[in-house]
C-alpha positions as CSV (number, residue, x, y, z in Angstrom):
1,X,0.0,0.0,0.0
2,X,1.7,3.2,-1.0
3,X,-0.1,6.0,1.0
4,X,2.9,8.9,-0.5
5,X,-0.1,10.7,-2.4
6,X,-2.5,10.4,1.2
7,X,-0.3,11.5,3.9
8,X,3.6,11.9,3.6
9,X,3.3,14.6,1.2
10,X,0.8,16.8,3.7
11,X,1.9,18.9,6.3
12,X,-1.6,18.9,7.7
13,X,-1.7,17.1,10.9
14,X,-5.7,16.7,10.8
15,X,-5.3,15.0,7.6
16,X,-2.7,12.6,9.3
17,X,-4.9,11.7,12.1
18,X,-7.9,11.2,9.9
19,X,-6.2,9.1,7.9
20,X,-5.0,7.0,11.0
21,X,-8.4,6.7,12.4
22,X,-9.6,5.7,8.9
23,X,-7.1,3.3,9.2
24,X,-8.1,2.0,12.4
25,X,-11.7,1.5,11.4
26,X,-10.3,-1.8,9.3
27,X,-9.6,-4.7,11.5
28,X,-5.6,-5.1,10.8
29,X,-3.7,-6.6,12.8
30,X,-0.4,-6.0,10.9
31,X,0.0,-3.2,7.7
32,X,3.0,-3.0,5.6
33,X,3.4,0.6,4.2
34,X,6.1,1.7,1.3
35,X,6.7,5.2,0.1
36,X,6.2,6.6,3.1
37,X,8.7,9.6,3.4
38,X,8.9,9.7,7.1
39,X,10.7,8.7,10.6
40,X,8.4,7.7,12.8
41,X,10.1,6.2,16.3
42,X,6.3,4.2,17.1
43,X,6.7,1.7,14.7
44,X,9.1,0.1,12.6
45,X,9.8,2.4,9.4
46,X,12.3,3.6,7.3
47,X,12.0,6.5,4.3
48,X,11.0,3.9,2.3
49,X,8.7,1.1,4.0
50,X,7.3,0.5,7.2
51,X,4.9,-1.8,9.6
52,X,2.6,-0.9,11.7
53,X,1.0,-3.0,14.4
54,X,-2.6,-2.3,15.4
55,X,-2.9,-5.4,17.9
56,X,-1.3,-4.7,21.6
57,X,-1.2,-8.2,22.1
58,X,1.1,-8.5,19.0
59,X,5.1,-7.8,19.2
60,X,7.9,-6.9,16.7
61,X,11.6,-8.4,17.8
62,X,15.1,-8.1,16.7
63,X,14.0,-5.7,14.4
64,X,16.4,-4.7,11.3
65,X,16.2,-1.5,8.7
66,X,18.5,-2.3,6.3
67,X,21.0,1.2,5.2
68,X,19.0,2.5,2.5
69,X,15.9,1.7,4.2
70,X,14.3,-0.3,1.6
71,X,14.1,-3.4,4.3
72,X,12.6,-4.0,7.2
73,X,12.6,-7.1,9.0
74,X,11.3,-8.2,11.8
75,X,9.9,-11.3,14.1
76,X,6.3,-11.6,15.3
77,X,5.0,-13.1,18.4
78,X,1.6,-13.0,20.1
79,X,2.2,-12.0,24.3
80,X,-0.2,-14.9,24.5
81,X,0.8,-17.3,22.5
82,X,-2.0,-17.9,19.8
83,X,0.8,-18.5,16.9
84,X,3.9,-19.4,16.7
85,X,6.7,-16.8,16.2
86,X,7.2,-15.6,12.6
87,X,9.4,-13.5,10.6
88,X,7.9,-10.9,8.2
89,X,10.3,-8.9,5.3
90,X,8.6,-5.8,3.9
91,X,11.1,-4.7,0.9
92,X,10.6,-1.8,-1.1
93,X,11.3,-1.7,-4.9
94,X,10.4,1.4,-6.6
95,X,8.1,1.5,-9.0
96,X,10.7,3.6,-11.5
97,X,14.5,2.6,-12.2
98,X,15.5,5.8,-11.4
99,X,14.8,5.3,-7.4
């Protein structure tokens, strides 16, 4: 899901928020973003790509952004158990050469 053209390109910060709550309304439990264009501390991000987790039960672990920041991995757990651990790679290839 690129949201470049939604948010990262607006300095509004009601637009943000409405499009987090917008996002909210959907039942995610995990959301992979690319084109992002920001540093966020919250969740796992780079300039490129980032996740964001929606469930407080649900963790992220030795969690890697690769130099450019066109990778982010990351291993997923459940505080209670409900599924085993996974690891999840979000990579970001641009959608021109020139990138």
């Amino acid at each position: 899901m690129s949201f470049e053209n939604f948010i990262a390109k607006t300095v509004n910060p009601s637009i943000r928020l409405s499009f987090i709550r917008y996002l909210r309304t959907h039942s995610f439990d995990i959301l992979a973003l690319q084109e992002t264009h920001t540093d966020n501390i919250l969740f796992i991000w780079s300039a490129h790509c980032g996740l964001i987790c929606f469930q407080p039960d649900i963790e992220f672990s030795n969690s890697y952004i690769n130099r450019c920041g066109r990778l982010v991995h990351t291993s997923i757990f459940h505080r209670s158990h409900l599924f085993d651990p996974f690891t999840l790679t979000v990579v970001y290839f641009p959608a021109s050469s020139g990138e």
